[in-house]
MMTF fields as JSON, N, C-alpha, C and O atoms, coordinates in Angstrom:
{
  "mmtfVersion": "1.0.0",
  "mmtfProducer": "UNKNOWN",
  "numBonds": 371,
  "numAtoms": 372,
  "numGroups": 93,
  "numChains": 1,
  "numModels": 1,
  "chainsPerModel": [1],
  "groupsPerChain": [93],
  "chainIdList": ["A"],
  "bondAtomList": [4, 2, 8, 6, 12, 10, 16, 14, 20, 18, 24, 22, 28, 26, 32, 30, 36, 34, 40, 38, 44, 42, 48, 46, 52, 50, 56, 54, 60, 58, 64, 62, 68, 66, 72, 70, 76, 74, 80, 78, 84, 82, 88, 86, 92, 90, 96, 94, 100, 98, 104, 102, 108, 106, 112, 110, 116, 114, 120, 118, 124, 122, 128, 126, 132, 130, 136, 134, 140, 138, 144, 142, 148, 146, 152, 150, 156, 154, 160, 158, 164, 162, 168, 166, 172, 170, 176, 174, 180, 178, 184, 182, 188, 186, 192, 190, 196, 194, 200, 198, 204, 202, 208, 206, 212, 210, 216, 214, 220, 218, 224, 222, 228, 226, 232, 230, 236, 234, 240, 238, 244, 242, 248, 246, 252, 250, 256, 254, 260, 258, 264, 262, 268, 266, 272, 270, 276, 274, 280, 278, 284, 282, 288, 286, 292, 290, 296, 294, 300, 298, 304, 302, 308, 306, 312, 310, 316, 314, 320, 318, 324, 322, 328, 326, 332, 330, 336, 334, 340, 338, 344, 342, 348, 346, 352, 350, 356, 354, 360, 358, 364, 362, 368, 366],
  "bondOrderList": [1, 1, 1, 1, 1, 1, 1, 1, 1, 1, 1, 1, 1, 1, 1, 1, 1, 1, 1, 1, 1, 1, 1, 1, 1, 1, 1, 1, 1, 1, 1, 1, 1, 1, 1, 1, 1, 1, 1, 1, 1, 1, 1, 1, 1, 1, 1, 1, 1, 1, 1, 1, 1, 1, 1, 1, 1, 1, 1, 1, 1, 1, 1, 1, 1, 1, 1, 1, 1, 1, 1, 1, 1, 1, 1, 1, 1, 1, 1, 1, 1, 1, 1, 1, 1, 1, 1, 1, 1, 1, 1, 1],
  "groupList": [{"groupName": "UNK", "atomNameList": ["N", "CA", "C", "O"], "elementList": ["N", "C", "C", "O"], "formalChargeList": [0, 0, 0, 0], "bondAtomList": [1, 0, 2, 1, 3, 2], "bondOrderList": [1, 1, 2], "singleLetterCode": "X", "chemCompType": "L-PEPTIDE LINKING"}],
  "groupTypeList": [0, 0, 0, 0, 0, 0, 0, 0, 0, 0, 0, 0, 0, 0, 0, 0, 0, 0, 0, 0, 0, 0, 0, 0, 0, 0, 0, 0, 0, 0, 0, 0, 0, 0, 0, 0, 0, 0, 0, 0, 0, 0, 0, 0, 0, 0, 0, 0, 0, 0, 0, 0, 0, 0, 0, 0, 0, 0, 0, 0, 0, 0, 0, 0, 0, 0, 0, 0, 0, 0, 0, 0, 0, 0, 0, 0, 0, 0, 0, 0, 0, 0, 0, 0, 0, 0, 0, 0, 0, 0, 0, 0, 0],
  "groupIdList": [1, 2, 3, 4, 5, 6, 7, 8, 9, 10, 11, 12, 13, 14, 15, 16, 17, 18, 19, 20, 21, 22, 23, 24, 25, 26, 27, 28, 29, 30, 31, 32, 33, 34, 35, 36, 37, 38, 39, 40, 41, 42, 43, 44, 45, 46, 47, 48, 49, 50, 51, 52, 53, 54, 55, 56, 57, 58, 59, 60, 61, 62, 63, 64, 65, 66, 67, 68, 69, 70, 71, 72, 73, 74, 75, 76, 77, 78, 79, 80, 81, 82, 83, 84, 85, 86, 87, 88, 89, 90, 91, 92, 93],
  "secStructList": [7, 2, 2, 2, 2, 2, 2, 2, 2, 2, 2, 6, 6, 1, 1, 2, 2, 2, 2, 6, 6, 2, 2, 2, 2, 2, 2, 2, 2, 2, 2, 2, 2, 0, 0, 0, 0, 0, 2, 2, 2, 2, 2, 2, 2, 2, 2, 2, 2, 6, 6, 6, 7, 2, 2, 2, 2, 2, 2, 2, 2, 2, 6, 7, 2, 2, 2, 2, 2, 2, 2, 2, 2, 2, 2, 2, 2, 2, 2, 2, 2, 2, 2, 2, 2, 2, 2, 2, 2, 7, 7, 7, 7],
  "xCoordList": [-30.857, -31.279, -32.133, -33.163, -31.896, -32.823, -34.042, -34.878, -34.172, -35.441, -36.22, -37.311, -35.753, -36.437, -36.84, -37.942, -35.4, -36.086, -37.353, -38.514, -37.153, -38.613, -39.756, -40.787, -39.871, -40.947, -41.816, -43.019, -40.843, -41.055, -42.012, -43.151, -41.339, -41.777, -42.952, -43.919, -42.895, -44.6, -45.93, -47.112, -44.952, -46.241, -46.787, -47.837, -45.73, -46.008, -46.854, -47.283, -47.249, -47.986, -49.131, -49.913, -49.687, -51.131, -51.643, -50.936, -53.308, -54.204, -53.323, -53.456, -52.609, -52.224, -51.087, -50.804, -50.285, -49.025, -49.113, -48.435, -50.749, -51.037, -52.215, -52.538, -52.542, -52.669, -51.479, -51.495, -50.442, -49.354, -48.658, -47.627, -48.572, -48.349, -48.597, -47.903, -49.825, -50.943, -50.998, -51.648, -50.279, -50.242, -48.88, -48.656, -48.078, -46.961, -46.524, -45.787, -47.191, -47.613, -48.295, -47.668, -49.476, -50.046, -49.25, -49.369, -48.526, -47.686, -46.646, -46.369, -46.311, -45.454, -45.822, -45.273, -46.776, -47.346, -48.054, -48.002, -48.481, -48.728, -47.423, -47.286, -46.385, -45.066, -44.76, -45.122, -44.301, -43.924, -44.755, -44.213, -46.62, -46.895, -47.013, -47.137, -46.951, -46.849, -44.917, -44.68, -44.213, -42.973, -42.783, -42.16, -43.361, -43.47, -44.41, -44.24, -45.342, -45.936, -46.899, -47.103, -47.51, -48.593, -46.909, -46.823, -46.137, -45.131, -44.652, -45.02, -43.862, -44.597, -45.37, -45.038, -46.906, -47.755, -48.368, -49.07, -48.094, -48.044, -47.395, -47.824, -46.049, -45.07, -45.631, -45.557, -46.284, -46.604, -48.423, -48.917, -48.881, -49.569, -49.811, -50.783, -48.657, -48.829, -47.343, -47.131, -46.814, -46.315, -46.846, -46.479, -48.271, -49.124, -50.087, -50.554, -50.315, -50.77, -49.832, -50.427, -48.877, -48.395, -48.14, -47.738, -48.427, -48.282, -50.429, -51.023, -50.567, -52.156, -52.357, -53.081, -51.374, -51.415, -51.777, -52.346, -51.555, -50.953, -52.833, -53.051, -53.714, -55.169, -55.991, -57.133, -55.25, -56.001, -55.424, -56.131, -53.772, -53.316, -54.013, -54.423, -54.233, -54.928, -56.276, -56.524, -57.359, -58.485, -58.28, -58.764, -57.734, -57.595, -56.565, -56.153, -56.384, -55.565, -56.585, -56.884, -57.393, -57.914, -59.492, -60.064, -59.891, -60.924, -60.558, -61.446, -59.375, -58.006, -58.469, -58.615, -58.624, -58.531, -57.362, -57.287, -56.446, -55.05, -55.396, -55.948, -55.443, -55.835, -56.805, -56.821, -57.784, -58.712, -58.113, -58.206, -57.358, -56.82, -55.909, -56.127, -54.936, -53.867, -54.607, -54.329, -55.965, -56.694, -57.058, -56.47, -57.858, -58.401, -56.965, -56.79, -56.182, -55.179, -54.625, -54.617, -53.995, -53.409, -54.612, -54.023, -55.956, -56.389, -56.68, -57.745, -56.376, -56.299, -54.94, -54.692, -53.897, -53.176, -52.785, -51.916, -53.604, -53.386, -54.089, -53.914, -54.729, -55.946, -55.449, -55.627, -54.781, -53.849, -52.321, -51.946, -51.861, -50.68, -51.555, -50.991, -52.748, -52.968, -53.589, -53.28, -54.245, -54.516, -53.57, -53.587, -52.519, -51.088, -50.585, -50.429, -50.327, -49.974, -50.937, -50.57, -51.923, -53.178, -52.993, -53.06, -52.675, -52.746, -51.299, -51.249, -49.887, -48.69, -48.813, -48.519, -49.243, -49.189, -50.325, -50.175, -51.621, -52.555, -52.654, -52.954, -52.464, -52.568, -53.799, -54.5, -54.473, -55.917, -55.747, -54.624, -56.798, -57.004, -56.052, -56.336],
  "yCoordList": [-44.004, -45.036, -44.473, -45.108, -43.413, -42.502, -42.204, -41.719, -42.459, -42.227, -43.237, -43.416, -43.662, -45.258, -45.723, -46.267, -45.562, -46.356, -44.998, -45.348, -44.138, -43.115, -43.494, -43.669, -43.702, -44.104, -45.337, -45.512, -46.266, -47.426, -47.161, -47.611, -46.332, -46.036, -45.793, -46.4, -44.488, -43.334, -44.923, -45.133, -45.654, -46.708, -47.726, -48.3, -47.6, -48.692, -48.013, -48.619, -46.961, -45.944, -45.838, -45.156, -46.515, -46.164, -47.267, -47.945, -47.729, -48.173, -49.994, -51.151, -49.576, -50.772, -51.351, -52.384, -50.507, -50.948, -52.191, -53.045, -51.393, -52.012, -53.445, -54.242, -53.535, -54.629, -55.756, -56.896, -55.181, -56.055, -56.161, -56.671, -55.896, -56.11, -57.607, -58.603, -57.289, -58.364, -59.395, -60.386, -59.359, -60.349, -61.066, -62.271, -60.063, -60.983, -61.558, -62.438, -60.793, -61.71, -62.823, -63.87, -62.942, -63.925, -65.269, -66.491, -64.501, -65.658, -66.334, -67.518, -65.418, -65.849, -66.757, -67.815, -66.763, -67.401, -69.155, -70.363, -68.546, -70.243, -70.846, -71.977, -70.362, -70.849, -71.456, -72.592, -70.883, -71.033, -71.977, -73.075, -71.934, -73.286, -74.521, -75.684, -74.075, -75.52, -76.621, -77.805, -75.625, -75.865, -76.533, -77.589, -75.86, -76.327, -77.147, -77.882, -77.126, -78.144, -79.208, -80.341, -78.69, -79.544, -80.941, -82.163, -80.132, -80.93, -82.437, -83.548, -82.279, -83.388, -83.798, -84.811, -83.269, -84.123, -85.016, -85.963, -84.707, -85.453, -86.648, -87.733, -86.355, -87.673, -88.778, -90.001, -87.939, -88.77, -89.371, -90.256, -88.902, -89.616, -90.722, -91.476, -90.689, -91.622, -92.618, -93.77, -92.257, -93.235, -94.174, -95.334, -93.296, -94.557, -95.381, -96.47, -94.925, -95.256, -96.421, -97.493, -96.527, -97.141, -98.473, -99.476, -98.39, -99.522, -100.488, -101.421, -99.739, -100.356, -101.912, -102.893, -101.586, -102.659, -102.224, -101.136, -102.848, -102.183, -102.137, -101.395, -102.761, -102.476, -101.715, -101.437, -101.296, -99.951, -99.121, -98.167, -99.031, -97.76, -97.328, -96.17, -98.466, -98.103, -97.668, -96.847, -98.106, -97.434, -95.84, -94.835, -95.924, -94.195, -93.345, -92.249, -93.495, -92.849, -93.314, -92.217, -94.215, -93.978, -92.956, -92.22, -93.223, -92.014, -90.82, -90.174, -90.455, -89.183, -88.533, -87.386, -90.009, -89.451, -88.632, -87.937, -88.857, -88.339, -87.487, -86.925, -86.808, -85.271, -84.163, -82.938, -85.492, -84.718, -84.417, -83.358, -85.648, -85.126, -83.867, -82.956, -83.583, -82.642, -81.679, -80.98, -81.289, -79.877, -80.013, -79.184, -80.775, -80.503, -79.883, -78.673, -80.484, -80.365, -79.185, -78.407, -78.666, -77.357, -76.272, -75.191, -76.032, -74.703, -75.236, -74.683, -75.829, -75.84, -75.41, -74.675, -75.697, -75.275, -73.696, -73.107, -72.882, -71.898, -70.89, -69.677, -71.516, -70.883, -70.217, -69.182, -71.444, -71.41, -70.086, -69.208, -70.517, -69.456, -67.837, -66.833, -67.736, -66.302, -65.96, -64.853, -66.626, -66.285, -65.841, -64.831, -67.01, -66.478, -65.172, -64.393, -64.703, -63.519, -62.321, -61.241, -62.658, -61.457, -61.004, -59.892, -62.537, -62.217, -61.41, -60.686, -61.715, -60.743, -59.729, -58.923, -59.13, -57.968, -57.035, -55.886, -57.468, -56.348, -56.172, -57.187, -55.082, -54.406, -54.467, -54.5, -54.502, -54.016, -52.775, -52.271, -52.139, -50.974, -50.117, -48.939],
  "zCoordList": [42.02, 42.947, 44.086, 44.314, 44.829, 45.578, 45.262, 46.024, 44.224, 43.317, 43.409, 43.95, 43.012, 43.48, 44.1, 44.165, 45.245, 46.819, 47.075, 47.286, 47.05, 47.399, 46.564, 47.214, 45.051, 44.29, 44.927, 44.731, 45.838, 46.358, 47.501, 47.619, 48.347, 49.601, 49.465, 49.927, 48.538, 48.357, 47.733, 48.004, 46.885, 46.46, 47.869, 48.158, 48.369, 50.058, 50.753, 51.735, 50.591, 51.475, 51.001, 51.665, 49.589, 49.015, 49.557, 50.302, 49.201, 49.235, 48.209, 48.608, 47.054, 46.857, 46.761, 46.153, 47.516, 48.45, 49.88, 50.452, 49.905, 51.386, 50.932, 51.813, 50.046, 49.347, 49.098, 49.561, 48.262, 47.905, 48.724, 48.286, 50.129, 51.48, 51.949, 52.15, 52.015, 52.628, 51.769, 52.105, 50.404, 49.714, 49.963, 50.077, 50.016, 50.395, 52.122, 52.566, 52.564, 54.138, 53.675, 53.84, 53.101, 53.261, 52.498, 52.592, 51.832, 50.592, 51.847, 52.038, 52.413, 53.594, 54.083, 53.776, 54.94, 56.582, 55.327, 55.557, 54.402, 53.484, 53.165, 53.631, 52.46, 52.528, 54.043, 54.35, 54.64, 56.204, 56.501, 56.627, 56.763, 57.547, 56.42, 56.804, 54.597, 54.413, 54.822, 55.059, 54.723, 54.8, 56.192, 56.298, 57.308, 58.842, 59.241, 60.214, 58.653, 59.289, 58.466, 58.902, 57.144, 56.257, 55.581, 55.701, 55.076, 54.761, 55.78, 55.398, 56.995, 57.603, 58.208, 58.824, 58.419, 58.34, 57.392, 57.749, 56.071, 54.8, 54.886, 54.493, 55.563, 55.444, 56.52, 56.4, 57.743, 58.527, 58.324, 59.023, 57.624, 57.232, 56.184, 56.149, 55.251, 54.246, 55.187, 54.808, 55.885, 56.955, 57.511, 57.699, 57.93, 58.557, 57.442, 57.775, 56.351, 55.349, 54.88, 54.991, 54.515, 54.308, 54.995, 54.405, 56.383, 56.9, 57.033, 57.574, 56.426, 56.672, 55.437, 55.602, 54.21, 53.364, 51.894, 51.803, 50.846, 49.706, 49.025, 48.066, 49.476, 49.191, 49.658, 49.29, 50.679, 51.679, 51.117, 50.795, 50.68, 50.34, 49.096, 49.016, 47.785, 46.607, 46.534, 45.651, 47.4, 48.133, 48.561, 48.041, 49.257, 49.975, 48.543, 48.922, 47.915, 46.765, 45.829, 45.357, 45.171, 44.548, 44.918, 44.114, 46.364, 46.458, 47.17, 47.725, 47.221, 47.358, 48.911, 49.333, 49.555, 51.428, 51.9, 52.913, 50.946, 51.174, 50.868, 51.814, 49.813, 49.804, 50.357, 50.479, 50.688, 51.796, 53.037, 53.656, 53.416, 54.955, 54.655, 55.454, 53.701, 53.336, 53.563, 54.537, 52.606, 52.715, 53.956, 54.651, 54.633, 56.173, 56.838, 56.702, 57.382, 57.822, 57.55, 58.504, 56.199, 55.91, 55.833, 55.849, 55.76, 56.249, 57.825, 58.098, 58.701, 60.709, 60.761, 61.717, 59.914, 60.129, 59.668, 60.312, 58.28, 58.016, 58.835, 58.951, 59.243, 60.244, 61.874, 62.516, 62.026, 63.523, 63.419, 64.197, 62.181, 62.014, 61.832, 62.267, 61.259, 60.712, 62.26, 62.702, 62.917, 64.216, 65.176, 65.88, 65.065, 65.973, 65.362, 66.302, 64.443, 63.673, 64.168, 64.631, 64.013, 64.593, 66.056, 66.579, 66.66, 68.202, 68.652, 69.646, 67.554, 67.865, 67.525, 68.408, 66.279, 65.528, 65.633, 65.217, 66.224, 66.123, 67.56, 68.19, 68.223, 69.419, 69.667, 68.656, 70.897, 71.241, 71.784, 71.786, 72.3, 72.535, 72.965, 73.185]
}
């Protein structure tokens, strides 16, 4: 088992350790802000959708405004978390 956890370590220390790093951060911070925040804003938008009337709702789902707002919405929001992350974790000078 020592072996291991060291085989682990020495691979965390290359060029694509520090890749599969950054992959699983990034898998993170997309988990995390769809979970925190694209999730209900979804609800709260087809909330308000829903109250507009059952011919507006088939309009905006049939030309998929809903999904446009989802993508607008979740990269401002992936955008905002990788920024906050940058601004804790990378030191300046």
């Amino acid at each position: 088992m020592p072996v291991f956890v060291e085989w682990i370590g020495k691979m965390l220390m290359t060029y694509v350790g520090a890749m599969a790093l950054q992959a699983l951060v990034g898998l993170g911070v997309g988990f995390a802000t769809y979970k925190l925040a694209v999730k209900p804003a979804e609800a709260m938008v087809s909330s308000y959708l829903s109250s507009a009337g059952d011919v507006m709702v088939n309009y905006v789902g049939w030309l998929g405004i809903d999904q446009a707002i989802t993508i607008v919405f979740s990269a401002l929001v992936g955008r905002t978390a990788v920024g906050a992350a940058k601004a804790f974790l990378v030191k300046k000078g």
